[in-house]
DRENZARO-123815 format. One record per residue (C-alpha): residue number from 1; residue in three letters; chain; x, y, z. Coordinates in nm, 2 decimals. Example, Ala and Ser with C-alpha at 12.3 -4.5 7.8 and 13.67 -1.06 7.14 Angstrom:
% DRENZARO-123815
+-----+-----+----+--------+--------+--------+
|   i |  aa | ch |   east |  north |     up |
+-----+-----+----+--------+--------+--------+
|   1 | ala |  A |   1.23 |  -0.45 |   0.78 |
|   2 | ser |  A |   1.37 |  -0.11 |   0.71 |
+-----+-----+----+--------+--------+--------+
***
This chain:
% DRENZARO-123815
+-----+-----+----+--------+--------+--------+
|   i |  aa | ch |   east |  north |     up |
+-----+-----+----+--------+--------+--------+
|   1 | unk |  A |   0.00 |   0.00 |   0.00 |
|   2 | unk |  A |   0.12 |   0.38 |  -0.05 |
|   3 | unk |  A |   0.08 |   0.62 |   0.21 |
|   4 | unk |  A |   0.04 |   1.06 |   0.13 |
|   5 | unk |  A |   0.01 |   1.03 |  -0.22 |
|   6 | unk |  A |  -0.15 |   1.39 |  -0.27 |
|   7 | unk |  A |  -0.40 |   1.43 |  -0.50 |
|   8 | unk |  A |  -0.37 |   1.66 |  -0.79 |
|   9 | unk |  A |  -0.60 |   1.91 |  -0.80 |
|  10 | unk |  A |  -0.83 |   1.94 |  -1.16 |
|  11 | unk |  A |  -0.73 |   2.17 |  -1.44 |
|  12 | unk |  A |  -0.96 |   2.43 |  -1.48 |
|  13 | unk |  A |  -1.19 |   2.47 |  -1.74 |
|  14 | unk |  A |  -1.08 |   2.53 |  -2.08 |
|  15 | unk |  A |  -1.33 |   2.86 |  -2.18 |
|  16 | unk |  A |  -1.19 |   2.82 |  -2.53 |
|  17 | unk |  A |  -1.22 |   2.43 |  -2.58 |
|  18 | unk |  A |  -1.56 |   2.46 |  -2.43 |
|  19 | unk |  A |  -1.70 |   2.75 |  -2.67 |
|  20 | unk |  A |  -1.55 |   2.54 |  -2.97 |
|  21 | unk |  A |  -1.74 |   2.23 |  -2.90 |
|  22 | unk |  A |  -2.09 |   2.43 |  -2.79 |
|  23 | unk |  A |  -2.04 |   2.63 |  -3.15 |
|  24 | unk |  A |  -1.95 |   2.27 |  -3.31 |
|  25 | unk |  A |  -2.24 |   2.07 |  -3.16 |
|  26 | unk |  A |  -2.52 |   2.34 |  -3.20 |
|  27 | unk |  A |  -2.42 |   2.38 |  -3.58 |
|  28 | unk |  A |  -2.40 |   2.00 |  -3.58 |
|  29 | unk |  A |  -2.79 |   2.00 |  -3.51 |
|  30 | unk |  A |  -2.83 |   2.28 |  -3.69 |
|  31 | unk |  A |  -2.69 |   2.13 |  -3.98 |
|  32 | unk |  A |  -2.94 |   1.75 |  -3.91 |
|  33 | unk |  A |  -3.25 |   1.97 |  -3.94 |
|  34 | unk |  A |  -3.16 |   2.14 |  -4.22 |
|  35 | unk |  A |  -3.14 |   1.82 |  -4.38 |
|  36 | unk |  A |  -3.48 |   1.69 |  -4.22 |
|  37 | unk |  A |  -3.67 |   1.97 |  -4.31 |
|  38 | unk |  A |  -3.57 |   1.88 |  -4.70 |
|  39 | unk |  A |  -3.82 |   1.55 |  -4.80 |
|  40 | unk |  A |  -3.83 |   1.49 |  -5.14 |
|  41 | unk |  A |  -4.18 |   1.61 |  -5.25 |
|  42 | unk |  A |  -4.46 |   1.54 |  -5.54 |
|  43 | unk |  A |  -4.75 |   1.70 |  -5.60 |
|  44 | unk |  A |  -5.09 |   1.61 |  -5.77 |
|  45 | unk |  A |  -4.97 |   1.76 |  -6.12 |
|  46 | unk |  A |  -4.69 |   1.46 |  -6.08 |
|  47 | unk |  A |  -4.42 |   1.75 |  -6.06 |
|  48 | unk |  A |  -4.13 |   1.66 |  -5.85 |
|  49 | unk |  A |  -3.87 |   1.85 |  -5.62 |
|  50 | unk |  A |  -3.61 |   1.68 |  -5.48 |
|  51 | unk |  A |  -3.30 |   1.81 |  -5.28 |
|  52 | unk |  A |  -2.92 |   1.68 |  -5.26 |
|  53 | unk |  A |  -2.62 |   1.78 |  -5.01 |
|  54 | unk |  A |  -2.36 |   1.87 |  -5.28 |
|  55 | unk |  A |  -2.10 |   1.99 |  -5.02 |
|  56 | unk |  A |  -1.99 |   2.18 |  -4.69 |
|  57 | unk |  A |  -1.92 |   2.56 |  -4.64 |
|  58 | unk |  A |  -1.61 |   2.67 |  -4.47 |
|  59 | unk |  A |  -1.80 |   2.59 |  -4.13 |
|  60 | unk |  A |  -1.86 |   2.22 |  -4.19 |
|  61 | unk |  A |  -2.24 |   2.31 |  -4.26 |
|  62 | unk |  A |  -2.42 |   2.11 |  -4.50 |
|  63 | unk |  A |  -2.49 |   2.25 |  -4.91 |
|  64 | unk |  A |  -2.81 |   2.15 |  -5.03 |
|  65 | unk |  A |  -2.93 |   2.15 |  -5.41 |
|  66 | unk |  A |  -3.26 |   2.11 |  -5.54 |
|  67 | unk |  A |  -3.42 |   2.01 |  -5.84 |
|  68 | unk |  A |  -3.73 |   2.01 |  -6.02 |
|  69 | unk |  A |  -3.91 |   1.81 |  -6.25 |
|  70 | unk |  A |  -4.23 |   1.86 |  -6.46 |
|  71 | unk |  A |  -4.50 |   1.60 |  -6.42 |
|  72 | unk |  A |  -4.73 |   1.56 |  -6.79 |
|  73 | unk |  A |  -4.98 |   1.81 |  -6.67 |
|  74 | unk |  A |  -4.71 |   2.03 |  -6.63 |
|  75 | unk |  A |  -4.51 |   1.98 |  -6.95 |
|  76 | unk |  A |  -4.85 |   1.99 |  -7.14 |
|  77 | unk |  A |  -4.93 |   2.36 |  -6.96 |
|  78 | unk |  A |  -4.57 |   2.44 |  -7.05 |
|  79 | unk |  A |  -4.62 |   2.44 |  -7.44 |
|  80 | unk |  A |  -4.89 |   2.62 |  -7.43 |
|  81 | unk |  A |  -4.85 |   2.87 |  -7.20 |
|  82 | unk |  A |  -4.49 |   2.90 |  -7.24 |
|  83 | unk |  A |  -4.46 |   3.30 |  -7.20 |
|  84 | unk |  A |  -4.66 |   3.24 |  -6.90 |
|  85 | unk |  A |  -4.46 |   2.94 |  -6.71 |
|  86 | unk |  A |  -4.15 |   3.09 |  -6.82 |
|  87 | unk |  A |  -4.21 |   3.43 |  -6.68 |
|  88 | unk |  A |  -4.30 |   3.31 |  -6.38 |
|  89 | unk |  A |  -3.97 |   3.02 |  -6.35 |
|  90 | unk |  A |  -3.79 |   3.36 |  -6.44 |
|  91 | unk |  A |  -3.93 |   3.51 |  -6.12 |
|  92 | unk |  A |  -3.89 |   3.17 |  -5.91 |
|  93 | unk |  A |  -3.58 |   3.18 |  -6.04 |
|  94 | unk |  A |  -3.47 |   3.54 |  -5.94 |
|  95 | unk |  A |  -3.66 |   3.48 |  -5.63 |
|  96 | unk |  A |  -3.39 |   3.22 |  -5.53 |
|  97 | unk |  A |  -3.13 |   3.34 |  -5.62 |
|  98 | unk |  A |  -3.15 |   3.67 |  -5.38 |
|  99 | unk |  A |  -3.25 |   3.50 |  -5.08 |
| 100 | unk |  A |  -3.08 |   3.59 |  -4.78 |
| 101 | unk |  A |  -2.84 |   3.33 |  -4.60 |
| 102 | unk |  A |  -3.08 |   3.11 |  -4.34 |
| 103 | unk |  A |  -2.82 |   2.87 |  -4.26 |
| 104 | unk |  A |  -2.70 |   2.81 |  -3.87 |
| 105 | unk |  A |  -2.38 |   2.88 |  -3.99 |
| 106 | unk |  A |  -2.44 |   3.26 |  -4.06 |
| 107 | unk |  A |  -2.65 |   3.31 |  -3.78 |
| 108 | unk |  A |  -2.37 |   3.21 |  -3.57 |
| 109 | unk |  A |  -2.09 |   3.37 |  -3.70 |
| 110 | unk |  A |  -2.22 |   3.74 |  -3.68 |
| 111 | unk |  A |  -2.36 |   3.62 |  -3.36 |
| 112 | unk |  A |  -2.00 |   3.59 |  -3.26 |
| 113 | unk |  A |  -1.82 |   3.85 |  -3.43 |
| 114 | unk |  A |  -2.13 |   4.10 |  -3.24 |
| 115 | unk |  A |  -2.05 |   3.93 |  -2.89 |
| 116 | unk |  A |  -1.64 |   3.91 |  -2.94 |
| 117 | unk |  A |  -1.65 |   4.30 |  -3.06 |
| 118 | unk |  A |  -1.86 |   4.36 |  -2.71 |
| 119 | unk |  A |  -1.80 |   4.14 |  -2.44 |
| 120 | unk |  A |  -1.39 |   4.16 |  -2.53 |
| 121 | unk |  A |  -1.38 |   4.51 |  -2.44 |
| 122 | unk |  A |  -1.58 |   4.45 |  -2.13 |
| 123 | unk |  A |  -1.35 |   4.17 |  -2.04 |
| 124 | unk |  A |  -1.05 |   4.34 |  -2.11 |
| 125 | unk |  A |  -1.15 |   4.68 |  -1.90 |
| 126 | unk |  A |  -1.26 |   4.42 |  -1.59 |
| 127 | unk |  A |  -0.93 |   4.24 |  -1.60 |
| 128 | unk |  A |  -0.76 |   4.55 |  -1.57 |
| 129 | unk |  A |  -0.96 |   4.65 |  -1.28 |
| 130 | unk |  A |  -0.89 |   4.29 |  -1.06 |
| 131 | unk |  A |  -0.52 |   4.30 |  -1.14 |
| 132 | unk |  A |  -0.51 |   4.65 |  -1.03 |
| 133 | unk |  A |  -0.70 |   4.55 |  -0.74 |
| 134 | unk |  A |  -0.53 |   4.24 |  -0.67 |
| 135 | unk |  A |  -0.17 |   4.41 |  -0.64 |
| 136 | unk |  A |  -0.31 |   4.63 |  -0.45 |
| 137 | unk |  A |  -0.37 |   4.41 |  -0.24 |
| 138 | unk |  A |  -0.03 |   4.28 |  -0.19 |
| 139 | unk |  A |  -0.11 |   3.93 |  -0.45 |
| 140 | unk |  A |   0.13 |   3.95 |  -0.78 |
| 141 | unk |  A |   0.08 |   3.67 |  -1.07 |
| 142 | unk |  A |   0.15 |   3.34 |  -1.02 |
| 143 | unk |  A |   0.05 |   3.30 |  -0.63 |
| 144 | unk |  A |  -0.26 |   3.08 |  -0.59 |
| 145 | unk |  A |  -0.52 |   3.38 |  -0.50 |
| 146 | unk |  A |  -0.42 |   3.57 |  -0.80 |
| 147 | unk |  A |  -0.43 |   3.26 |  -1.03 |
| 148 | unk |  A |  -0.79 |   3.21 |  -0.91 |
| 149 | unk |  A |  -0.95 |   3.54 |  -0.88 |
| 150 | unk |  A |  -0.83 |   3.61 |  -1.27 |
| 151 | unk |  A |  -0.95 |   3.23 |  -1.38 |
| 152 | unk |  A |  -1.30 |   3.30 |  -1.18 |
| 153 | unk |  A |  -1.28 |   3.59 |  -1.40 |
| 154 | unk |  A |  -1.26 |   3.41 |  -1.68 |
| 155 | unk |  A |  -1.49 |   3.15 |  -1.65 |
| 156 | unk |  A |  -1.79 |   3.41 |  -1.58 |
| 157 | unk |  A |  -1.70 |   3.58 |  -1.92 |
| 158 | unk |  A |  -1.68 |   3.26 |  -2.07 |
| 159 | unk |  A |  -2.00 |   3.19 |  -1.96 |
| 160 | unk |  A |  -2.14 |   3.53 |  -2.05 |
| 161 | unk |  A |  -2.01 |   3.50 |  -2.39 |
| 162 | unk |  A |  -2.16 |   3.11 |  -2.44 |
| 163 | unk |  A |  -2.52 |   3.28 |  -2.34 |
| 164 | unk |  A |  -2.48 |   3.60 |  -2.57 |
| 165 | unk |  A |  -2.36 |   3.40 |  -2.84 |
| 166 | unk |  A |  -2.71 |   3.21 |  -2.81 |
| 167 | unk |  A |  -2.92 |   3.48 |  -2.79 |
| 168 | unk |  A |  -2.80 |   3.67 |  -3.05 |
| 169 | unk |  A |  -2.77 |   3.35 |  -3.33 |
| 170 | unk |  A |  -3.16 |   3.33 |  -3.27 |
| 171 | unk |  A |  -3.20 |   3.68 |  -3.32 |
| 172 | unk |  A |  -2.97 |   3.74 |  -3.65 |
| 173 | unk |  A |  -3.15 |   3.44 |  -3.76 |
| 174 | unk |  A |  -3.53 |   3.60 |  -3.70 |
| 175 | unk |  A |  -3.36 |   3.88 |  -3.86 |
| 176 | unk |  A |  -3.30 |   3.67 |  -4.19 |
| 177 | unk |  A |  -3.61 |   3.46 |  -4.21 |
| 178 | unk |  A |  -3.83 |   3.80 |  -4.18 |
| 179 | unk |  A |  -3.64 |   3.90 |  -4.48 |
| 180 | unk |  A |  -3.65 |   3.55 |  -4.64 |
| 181 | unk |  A |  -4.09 |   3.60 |  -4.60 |
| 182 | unk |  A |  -4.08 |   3.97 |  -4.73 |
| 183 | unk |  A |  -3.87 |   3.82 |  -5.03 |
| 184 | unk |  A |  -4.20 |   3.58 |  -5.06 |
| 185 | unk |  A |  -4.46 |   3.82 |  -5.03 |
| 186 | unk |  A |  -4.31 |   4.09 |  -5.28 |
| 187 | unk |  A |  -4.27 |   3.78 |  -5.52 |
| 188 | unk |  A |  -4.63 |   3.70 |  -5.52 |
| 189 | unk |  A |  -4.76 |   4.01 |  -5.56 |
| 190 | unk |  A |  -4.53 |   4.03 |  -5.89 |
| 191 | unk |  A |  -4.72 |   3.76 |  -6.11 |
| 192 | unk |  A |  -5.10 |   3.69 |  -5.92 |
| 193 | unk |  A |  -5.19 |   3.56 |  -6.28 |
| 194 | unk |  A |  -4.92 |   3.25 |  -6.24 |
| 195 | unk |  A |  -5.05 |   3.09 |  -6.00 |
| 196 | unk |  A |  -5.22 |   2.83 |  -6.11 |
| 197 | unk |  A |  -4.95 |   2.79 |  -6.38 |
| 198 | unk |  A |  -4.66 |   2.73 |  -6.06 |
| 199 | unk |  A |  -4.91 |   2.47 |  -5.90 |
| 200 | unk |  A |  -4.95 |   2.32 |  -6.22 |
| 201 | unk |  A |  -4.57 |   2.36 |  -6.32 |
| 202 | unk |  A |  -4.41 |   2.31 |  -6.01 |
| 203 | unk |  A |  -4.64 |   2.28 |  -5.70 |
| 204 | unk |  A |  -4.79 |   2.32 |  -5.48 |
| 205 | unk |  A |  -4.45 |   2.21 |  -5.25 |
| 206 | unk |  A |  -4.41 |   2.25 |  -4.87 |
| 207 | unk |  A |  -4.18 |   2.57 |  -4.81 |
| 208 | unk |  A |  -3.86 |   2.44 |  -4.64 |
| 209 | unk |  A |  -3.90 |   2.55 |  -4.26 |
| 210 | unk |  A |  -3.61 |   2.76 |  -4.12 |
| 211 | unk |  A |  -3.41 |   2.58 |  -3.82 |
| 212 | unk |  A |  -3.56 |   2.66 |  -3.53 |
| 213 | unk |  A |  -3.36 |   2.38 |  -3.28 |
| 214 | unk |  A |  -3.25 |   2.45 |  -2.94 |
| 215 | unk |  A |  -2.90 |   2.51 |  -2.84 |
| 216 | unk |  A |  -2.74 |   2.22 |  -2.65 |
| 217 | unk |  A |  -2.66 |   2.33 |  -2.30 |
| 218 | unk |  A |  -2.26 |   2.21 |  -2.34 |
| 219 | unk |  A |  -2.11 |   2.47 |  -2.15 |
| 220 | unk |  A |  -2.34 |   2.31 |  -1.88 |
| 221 | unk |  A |  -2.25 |   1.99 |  -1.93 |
| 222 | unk |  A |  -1.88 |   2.12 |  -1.90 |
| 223 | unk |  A |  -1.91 |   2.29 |  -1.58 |
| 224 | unk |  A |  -2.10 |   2.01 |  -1.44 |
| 225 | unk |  A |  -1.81 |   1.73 |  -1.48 |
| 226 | unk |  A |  -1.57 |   2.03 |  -1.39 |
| 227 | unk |  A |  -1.73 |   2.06 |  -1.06 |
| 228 | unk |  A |  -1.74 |   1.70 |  -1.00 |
| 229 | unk |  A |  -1.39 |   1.65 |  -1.07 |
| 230 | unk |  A |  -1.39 |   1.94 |  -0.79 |
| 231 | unk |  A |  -1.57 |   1.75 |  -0.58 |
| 232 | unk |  A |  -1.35 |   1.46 |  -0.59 |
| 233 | unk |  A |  -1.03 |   1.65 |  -0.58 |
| 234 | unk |  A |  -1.19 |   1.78 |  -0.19 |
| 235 | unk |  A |  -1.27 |   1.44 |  -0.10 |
| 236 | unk |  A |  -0.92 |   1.32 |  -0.16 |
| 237 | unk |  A |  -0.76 |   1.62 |  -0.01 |
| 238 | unk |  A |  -0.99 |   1.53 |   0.31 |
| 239 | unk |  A |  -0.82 |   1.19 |   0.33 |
| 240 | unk |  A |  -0.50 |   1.31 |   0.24 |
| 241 | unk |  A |  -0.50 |   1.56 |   0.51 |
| 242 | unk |  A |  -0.61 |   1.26 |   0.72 |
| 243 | unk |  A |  -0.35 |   1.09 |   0.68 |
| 244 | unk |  A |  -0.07 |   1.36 |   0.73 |
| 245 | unk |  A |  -0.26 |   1.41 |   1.07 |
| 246 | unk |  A |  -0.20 |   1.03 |   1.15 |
| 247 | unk |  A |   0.16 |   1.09 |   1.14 |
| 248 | unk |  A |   0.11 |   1.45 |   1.30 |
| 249 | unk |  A |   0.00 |   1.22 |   1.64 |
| 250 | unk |  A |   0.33 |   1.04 |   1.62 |
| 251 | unk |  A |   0.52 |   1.10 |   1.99 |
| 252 | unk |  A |   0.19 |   1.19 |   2.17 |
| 253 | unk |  A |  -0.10 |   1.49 |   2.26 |
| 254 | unk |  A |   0.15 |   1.76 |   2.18 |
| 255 | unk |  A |   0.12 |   1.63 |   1.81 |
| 256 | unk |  A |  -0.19 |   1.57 |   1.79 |
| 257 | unk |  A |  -0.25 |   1.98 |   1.85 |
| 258 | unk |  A |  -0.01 |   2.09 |   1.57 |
| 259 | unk |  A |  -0.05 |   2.14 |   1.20 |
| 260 | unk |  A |   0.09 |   1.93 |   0.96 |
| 261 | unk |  A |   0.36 |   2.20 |   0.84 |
| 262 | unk |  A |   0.43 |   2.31 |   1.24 |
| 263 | unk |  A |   0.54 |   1.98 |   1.32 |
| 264 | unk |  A |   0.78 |   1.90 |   1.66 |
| 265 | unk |  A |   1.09 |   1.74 |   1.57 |
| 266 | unk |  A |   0.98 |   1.35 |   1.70 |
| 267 | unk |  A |   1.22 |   1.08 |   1.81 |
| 268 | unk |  A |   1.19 |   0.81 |   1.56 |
| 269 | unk |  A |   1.57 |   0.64 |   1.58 |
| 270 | unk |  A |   1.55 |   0.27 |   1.51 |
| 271 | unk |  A |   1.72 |   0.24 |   1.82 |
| 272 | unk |  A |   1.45 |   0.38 |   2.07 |
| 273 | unk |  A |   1.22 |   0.10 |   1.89 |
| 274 | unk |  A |   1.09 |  -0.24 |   1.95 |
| 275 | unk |  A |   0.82 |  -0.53 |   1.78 |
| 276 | unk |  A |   0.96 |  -0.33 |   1.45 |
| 277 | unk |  A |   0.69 |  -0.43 |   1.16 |
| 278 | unk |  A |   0.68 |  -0.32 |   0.82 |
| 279 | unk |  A |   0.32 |  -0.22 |   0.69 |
| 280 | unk |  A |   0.33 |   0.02 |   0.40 |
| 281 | unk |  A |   0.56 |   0.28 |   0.22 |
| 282 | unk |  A |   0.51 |   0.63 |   0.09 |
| 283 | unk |  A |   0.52 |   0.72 |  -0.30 |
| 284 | unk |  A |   0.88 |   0.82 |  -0.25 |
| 285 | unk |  A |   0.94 |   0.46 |  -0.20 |
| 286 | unk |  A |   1.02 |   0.54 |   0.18 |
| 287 | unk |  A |   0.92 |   0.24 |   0.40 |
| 288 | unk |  A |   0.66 |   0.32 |   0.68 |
| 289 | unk |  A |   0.63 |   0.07 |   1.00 |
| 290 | unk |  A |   0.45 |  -0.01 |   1.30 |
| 291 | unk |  A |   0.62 |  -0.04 |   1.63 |
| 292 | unk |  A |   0.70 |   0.05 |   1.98 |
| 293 | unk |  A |   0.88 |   0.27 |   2.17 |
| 294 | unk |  A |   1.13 |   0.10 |   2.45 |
| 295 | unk |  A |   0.98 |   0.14 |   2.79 |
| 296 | unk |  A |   0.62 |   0.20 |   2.62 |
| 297 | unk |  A |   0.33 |  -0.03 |   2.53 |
| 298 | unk |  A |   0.14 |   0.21 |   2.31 |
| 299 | unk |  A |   0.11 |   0.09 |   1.94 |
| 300 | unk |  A |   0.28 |   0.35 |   1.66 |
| 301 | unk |  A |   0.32 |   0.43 |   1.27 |
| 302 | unk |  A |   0.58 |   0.63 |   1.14 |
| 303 | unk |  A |   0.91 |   0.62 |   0.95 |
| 304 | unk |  A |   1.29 |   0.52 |   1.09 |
| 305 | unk |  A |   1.47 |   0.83 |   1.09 |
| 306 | unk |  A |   1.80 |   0.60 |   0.94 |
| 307 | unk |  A |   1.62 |   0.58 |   0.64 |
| 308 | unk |  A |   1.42 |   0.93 |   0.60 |
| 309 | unk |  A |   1.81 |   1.06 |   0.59 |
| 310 | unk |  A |   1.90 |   0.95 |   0.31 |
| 311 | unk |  A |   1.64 |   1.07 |   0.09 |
| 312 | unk |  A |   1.54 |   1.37 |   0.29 |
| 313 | unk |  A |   1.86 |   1.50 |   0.51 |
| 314 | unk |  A |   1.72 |   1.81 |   0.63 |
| 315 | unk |  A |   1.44 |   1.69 |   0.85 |
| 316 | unk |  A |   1.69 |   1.45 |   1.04 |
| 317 | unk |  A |   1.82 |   1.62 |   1.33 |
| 318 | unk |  A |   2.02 |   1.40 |   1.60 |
| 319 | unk |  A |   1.89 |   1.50 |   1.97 |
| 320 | unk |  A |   2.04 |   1.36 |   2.32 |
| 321 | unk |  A |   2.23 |   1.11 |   2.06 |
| 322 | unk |  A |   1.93 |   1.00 |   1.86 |
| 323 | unk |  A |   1.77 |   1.04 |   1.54 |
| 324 | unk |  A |   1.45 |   1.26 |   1.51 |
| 325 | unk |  A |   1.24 |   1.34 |   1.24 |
| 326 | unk |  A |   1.04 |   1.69 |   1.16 |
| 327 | unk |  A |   0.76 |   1.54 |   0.98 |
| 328 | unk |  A |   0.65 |   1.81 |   0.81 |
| 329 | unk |  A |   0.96 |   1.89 |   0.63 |
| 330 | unk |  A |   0.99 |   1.53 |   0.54 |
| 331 | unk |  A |   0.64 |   1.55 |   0.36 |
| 332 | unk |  A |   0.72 |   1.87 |   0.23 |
| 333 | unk |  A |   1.07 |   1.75 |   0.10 |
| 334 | unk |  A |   0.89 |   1.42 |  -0.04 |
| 335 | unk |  A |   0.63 |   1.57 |  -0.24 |
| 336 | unk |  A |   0.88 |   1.85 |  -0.42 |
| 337 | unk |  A |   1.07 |   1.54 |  -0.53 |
| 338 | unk |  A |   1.35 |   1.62 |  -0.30 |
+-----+-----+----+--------+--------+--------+
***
């Protein structure tokens, strides 16, 4: 077994890696129901449209093509009322070709450019403010407050930034499809004659439907394992402490009181020992034992002082002619790999 192993504590959360795979998985459904809302279609004139993925933007998002075909009734109308159907495939034509971009993909990228041009400038003014503050204070970079109070920083306008980004896709994307309907309505009003040539030519087809999906929550899901690794990490330091305070009550009460770094130096020279048993060893490889003190009954864990010297000198001091150990610099020495 391995005695004072001390945990590790979690890396924090990685804002960056956590706003790339939201953005990825929300245009990932994005892109799915795009594709869903696309069924291949027939109508009663036996006029077909039919759509294909014929590639990926820049973004990974999903091209579509479509394509139609005239049923008989439609070919027949065709011929003779060609000026008619062809004016109005001009205008469906036209009508196409203009619309504005609907994909999740655009949405989300002037959703981000709008939130990085904002909430950057926020950020930047606020972390100006705590590291003002915090040297102030007498705390410079690199000690543990200052690490955390600028990484709590960060995580709120991560998490700020995930929930404007959301809110303002949905809204660039209202924005669109409210241009994509006015598009509709100024088309229809152009040729009221043609419509019963487009039903007969090339409907009546359902209108795709824009994507309307909820975001995943993955930020959430992030911060949820992050604070269970949190969790953990406190439950191990708990026992770890525990464990340092087992050999804290090596050499009696006086022990027991003391913190593990303000340690008494504690006699623990092989030769003050008897009923000598080995039971463990620390990560360092540094044998821990049970065993007795001469001219005492009580039972007692710890390390032979011999041994600690070699690997850890300087909390070996030699007292009245025997070996003691200062615990807490031989955990301290131990764990910094001494």
């Amino acid at each position: 077994m391995s005695f004072l192993s001390k945990p590790k504590a979690p890396a924090p959360m990685n804002v960056g890696a956590v706003t790339a795979a939201s953005n990825e998985q929300n245009s990932a459904n994005a892109a799915q129901q795009a594709a869903y809302n696309r069924p291949n279609q027939q109508n009663q004139y036996g006029s077909t449209l039919s759509y294909q993925q014929t590639g990926t933007d820049a973004r990974g998002n999903p091209i579509f093509s479509q394509t139609q075909n005239l049923g008989e009734q439609g070919t027949q109308f065709a011929g003779g009322f060609a000026g008619l159907g062809q004016q109005y495939i001009q205008g469906a034509s036209d009508f196409q070709a203009n619309r504005p971009d609907l994909s999740g993909g655009a949405a989300l990228t002037k959703a981000e450019d709008y939130t990085t041009a904002n909430i950057n400038r926020q950020y930047g003014i606020q972390r100006d403010q705590l590291d003002n503050k915090l040297k102030n204070q007498g705390l410079q970079p690199g000690t543990e407050a200052y690490d955390n109070a600028m990484r709590n920083l960060d995580n709120s306008f991560g998490d700020q930034k995930n929930t404007m980004i959301a809110n303002t896709q949905n809204q660039f994307f209202n924005q669109g499809l409210a241009n994509r309907n006015q598009q509709a309505s100024e088309f229809n009003l152009l040729q009221p004659a043609a419509g019963y040539a487009g039903n007969t030519i090339t409907g009546p087809f359902a209108n795709v439907p824009g994507i309307n999906v909820a975001n995943t929550d993955v930020a959430g899901l992030y911060r949820q394992n992050q604070q269970d690794q949190n969790n953990l990490y406190n439950e191990q330091m708990k026992s770890y402490n525990g464990m340092l305070g087992g050999l804290a009550s090596i050499g009696g009460t006086a022990a027991e009181a003391a913190a593990p770094y303000l340690l008494p130096m504690m006699l623990s020279d092989a030769r003050a020992k008897r009923d000598i048993e080995r039971v463990g060893h620390l990560d360092s490889g540094l044998p821990i034992y049970s065993y007795r003190y001469v001219g005492d009954n009580k039972k007692q864990i710890g390390v032979m002082a011999q041994e600690a010297e070699q690997v850890a000198p300087e909390a070996v001091a030699e007292i009245g002619g025997l070996k003691h150990v200062d615990y807490g610099k031989l955990v301290d020495a131990l764990n910094n790999g001494s």
